[in-house]
SEVEX-147025 format. One line per 2 residues: number of its first residue (from 1); their letters; for each residue x, y, z of C-alpha. Coordinates in Angstrom, 2 decimals, m for minus. Layout:
! residues N
NUM) A) X:Y:Z ~ ...
This chain:
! residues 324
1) XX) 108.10:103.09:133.14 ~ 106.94:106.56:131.47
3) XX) 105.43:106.52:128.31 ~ 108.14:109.13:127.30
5) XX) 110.87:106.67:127.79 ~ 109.33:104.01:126.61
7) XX) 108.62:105.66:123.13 ~ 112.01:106.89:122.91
9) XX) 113.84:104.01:121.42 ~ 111.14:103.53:118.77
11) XX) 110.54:107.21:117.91 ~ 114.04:108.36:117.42
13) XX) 114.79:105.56:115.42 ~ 111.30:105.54:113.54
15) XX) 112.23:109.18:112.55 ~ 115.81:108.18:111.75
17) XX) 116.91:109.51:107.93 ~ 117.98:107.37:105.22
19) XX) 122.21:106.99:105.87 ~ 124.78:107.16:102.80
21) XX) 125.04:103.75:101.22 ~ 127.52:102.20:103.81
23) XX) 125.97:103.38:106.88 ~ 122.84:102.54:106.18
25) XX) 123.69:98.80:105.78 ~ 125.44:99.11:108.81
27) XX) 122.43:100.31:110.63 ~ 120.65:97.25:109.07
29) XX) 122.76:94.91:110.47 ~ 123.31:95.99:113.91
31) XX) 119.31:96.83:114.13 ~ 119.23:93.19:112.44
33) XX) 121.89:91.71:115.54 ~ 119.79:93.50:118.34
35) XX) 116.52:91.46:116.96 ~ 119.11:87.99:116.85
37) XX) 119.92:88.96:120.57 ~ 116.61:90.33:122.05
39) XX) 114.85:86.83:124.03 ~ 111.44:86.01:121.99
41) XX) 108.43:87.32:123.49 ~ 110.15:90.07:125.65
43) XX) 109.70:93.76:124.75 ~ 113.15:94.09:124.24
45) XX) 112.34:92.07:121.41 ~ 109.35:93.97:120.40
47) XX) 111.04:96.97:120.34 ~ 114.39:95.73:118.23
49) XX) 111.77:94.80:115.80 ~ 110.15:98.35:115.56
51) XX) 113.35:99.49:115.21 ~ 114.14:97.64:112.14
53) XX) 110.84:97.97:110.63 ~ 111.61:101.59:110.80
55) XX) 115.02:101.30:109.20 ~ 113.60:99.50:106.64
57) XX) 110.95:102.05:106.12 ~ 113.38:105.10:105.81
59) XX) 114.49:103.20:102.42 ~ 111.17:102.32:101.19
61) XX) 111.37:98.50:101.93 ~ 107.78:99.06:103.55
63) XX) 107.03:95.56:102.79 ~ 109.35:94.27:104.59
65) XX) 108.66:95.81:107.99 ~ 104.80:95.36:107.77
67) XX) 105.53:91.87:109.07 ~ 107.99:93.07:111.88
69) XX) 105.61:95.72:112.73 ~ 102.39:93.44:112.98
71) XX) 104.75:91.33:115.23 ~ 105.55:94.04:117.41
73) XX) 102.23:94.99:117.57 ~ 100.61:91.43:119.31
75) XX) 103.13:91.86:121.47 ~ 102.59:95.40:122.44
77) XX) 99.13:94.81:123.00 ~ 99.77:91.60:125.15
79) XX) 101.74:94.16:127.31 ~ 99.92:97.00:127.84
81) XX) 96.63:96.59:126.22 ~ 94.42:97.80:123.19
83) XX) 94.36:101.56:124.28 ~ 98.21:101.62:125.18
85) XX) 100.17:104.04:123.71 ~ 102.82:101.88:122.76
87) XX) 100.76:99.77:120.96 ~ 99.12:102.96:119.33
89) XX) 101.96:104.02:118.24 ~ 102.93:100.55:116.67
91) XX) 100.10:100.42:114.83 ~ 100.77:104.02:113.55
93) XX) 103.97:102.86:111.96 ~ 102.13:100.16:110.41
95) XX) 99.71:102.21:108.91 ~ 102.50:104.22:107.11
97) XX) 103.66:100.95:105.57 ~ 99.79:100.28:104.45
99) XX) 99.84:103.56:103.03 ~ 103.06:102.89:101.08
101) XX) 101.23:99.63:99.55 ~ 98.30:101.75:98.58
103) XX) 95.84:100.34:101.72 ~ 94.81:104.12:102.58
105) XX) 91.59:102.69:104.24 ~ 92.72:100.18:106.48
107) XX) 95.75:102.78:107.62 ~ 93.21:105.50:107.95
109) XX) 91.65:103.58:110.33 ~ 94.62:102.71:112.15
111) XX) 95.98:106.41:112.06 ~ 92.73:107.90:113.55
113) XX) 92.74:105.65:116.26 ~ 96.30:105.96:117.03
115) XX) 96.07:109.45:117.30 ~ 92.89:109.58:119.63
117) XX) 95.15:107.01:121.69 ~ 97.90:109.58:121.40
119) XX) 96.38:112.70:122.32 ~ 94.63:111.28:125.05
121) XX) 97.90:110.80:126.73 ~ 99.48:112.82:128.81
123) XX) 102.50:111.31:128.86 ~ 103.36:111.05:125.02
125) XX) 105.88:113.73:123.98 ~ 103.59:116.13:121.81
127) XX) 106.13:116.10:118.94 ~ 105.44:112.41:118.43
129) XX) 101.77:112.91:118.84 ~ 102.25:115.87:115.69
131) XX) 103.92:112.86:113.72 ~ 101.28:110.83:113.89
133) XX) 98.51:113.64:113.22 ~ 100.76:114.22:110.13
135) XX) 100.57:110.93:109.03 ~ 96.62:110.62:109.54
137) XX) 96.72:114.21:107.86 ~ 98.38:112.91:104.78
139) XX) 96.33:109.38:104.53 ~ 93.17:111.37:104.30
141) XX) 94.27:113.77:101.48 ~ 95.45:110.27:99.47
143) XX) 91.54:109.41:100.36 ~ 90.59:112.82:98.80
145) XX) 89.13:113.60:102.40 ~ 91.32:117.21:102.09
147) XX) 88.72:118.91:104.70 ~ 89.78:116.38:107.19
149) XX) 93.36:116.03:106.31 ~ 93.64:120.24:106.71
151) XX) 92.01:120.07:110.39 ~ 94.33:117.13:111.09
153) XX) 97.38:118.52:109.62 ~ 96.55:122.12:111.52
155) XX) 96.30:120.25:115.02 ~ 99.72:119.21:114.56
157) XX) 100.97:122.35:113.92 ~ 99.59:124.11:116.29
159) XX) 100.45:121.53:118.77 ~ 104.52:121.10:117.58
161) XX) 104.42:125.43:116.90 ~ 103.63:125.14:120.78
163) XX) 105.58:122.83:122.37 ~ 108.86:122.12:120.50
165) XX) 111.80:123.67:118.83 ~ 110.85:125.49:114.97
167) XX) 113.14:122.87:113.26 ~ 111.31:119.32:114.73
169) XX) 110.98:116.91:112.09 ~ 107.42:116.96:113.05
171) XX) 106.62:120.47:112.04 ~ 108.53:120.19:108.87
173) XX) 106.70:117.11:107.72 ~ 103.15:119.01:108.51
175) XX) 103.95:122.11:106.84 ~ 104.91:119.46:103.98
177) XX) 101.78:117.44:104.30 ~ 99.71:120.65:104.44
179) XX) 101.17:121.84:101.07 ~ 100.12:118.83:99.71
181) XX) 96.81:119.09:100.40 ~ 96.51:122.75:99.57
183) XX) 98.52:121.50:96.24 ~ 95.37:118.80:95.34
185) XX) 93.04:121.45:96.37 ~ 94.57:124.01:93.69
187) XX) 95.19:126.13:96.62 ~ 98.98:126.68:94.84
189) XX) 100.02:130.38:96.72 ~ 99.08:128.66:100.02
191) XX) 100.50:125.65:98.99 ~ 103.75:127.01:97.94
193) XX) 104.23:129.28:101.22 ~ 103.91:126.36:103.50
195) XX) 106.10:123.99:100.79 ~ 109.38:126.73:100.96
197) XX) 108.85:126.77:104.73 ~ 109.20:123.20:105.21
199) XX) 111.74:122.83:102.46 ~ 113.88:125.45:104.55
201) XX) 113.29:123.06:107.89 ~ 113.81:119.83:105.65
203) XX) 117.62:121.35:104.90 ~ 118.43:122.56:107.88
205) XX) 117.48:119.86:110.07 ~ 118.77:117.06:107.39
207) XX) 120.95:118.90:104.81 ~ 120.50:119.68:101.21
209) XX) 120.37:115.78:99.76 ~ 118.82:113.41:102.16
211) XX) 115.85:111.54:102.37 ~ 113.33:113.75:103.79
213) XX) 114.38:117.34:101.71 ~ 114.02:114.92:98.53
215) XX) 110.89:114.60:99.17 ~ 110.37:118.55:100.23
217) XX) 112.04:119.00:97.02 ~ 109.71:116.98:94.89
219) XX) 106.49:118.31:96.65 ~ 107.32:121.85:96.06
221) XX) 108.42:121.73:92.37 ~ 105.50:119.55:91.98
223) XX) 103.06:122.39:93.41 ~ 105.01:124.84:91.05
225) XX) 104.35:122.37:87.86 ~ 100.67:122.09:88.28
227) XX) 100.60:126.36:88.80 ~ 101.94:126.32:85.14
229) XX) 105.30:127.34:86.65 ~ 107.42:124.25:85.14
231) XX) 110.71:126.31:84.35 ~ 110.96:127.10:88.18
233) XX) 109.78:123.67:89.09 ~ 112.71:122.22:87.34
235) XX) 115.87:123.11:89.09 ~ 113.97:121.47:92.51
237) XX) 113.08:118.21:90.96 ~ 116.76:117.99:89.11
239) XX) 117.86:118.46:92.63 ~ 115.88:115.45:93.59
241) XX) 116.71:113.56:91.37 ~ 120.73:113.42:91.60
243) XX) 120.18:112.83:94.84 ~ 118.55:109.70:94.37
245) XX) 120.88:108.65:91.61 ~ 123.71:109.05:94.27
247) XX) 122.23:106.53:96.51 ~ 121.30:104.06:93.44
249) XX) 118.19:102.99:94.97 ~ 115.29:103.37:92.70
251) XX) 112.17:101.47:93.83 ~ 110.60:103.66:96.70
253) XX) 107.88:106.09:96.09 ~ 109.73:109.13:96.55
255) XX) 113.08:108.36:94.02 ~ 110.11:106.84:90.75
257) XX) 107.83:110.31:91.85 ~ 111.01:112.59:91.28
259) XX) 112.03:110.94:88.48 ~ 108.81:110.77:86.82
261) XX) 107.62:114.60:87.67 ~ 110.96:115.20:86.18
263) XX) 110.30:113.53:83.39 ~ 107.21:115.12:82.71
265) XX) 108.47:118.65:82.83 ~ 111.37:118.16:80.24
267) XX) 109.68:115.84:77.55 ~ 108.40:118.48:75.21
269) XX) 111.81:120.64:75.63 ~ 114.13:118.15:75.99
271) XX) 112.63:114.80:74.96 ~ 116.13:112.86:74.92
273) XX) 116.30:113.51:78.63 ~ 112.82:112.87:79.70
275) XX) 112.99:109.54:78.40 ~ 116.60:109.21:80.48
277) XX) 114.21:109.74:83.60 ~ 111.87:107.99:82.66
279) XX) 114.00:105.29:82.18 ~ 114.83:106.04:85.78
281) XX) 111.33:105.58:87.06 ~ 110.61:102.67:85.02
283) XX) 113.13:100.68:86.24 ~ 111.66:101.22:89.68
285) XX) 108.85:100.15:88.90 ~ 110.13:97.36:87.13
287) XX) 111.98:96.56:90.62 ~ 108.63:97.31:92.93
289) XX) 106.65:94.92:90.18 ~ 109.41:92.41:90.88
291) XX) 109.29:91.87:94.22 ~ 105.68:90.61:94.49
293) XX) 105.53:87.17:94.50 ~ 103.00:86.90:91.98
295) XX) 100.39:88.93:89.53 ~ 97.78:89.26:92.10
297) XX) 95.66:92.91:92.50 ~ 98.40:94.31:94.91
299) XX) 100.50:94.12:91.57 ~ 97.94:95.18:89.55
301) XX) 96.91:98.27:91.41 ~ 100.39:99.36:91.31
303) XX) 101.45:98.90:87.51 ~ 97.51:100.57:87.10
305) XX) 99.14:103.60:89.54 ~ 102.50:103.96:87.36
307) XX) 101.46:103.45:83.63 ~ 101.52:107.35:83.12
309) XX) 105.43:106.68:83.42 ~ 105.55:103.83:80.79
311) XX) 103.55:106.41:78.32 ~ 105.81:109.22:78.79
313) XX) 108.79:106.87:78.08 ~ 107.27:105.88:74.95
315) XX) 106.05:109.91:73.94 ~ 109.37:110.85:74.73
317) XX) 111.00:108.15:72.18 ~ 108.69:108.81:69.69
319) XX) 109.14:112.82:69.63 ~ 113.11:111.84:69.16
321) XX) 112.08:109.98:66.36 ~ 110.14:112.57:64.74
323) XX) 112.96:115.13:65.31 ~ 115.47:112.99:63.07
């Protein structure tokens, strides 16, 4: 079977965007059905299980597909091999639910190899190569490794710019991911040119309020913030936020960032509504903290990560107070 057609019932649905409310729990549980039905052991199996890990990823439950994917992944290696690109690109999904847990080392790792895997491929569609040069791109600037991440994150363009359509979600998360880096690099004009482009893509190829442009949104009125440009940052991170407030889920990365950033811009103008997002962030956290099973150091780490939020809720209270 070709590599191509292999991939394709993982990548499309790896890449799938976050449904409305209804959908989405629809998706769960016919994704969920397909595992029920799939015989054990068979890669009809393995692949209902990537398929669910990666619904579960689109709405931030990253903890709950690591175990799917590491499943998926024994069994993709029994199949093909440790240099298979099936298995490579297994393990490349799991390394964006390490990253998600804050295990950038271990997914680095992972990434880099997946990608040399990848590349080396003939076969593999080069838009799903791009994706996972992305990813790698983006664990290396959490790892403060920006030179890398840019020469990553540049290969991927250059590879989707030449071989697929301008609106791929591959070259829209790249320009994205390069933004980022240019952003931590205080490279904000560069930063903000490749952040418009990709917000642009995000909308056209997923609308004005999904998933993905959220987090377009949030990355460019981010960059804009740290250029000391918070009054245009603002009306992108408000968009953000409603967003996520339509959806009423609150405890992935993206929705506690938003409303955070958010949060952050308004308290000193507004400080009755900053604390209203940071309310909104805190109780994702609150929910994140919840679902560990104890207060070990992957708890730890992440309340250590998100206590900026719990200050600014408490600023924000006290500058009401001092106003009455």
């Amino acid at each position: 079977m070709a590599v191509a057609l292999v991939l394709s019932p993982i990548s499309a649905h790896a890449t799938q965007a976050v449904p409305t409310p209804d959908p989405a729990v629809k998706a769960e549980a016919d994704a969920r059905a397909a595992l029920a039905a799939a015989p054990a052991g068979s890669e009809e199996h393995a692949v209902a299980q990537v398929v669910l890990a990666s619904l579960l990823q689109s709405r931030g439950r990253d903890r709950e597909a690591e175990p799917l994917l590491r499943a998926a992944l024994v069994a993709a290696l029994r199949f093909e091999g440790v240099d298979g690109p099936r298995a490579a690109f297994i393990s490349a999904r799991l390394a964006v639910a390490l990253m998600a847990q804050d295990r950038a080392v271990e997914a680095e790792a992972m990434l880099r190899r997946a990608a040399a895997i990848l590349t080396a491929t003939p076969a593999v569609p080069p838009d799903l190569v791009a994706s996972v040069l992305v990813d790698h791109g983006l664990v290396l600037a959490m790892l403060e490794r920006h030179g890398e991440a840019e020469t990553s994150l540049r290969r991927a363009l250059a590879l989707v710019d030449a071989g697929a359509a301008e609106e791929s979600g591959a070259l829209s998360g790249a320009l994205m991911a390069l933004g980022l880096g240019m952003m931590g690099q205080r490279r904000y004009a560069e930063a903000e040119a490749m952040l418009r482009r990709s917000l642009a893509l995000h909308e056209k190829q997923f609308g004005r309020d999904h998933f993905e442009t959220r987090k377009a949104l949030v990355a460019l009125g981010m960059t804009l913030r740290e250029a000391g440009r918070a009054g245009e940052a603002e009306p992108y991170l408000r968009r953000a936020v409603y967003a996520h407030a339509l959806t009423g889920i609150w405890d992935n990365i993206e929705a506690i960032t938003a409303a955070a950033v958010m949060g952050d811009v308004t308290r000193r103008r507004n400080p009755g509504e900053a604390r209203v997002f940071y309310a909104r962030a805190a109780l994702g956290v609150q929910r994140r903290l919840a679902s560990h099973r104890d207060y070990g150091p992957a708890a730890q780490a992440e309340l250590r990560t998100f206590v900026p939020i719990f200050v600014g809720q408490v600023e924000a209270a006290w500058r009401i107070g001092a106003a009455r």
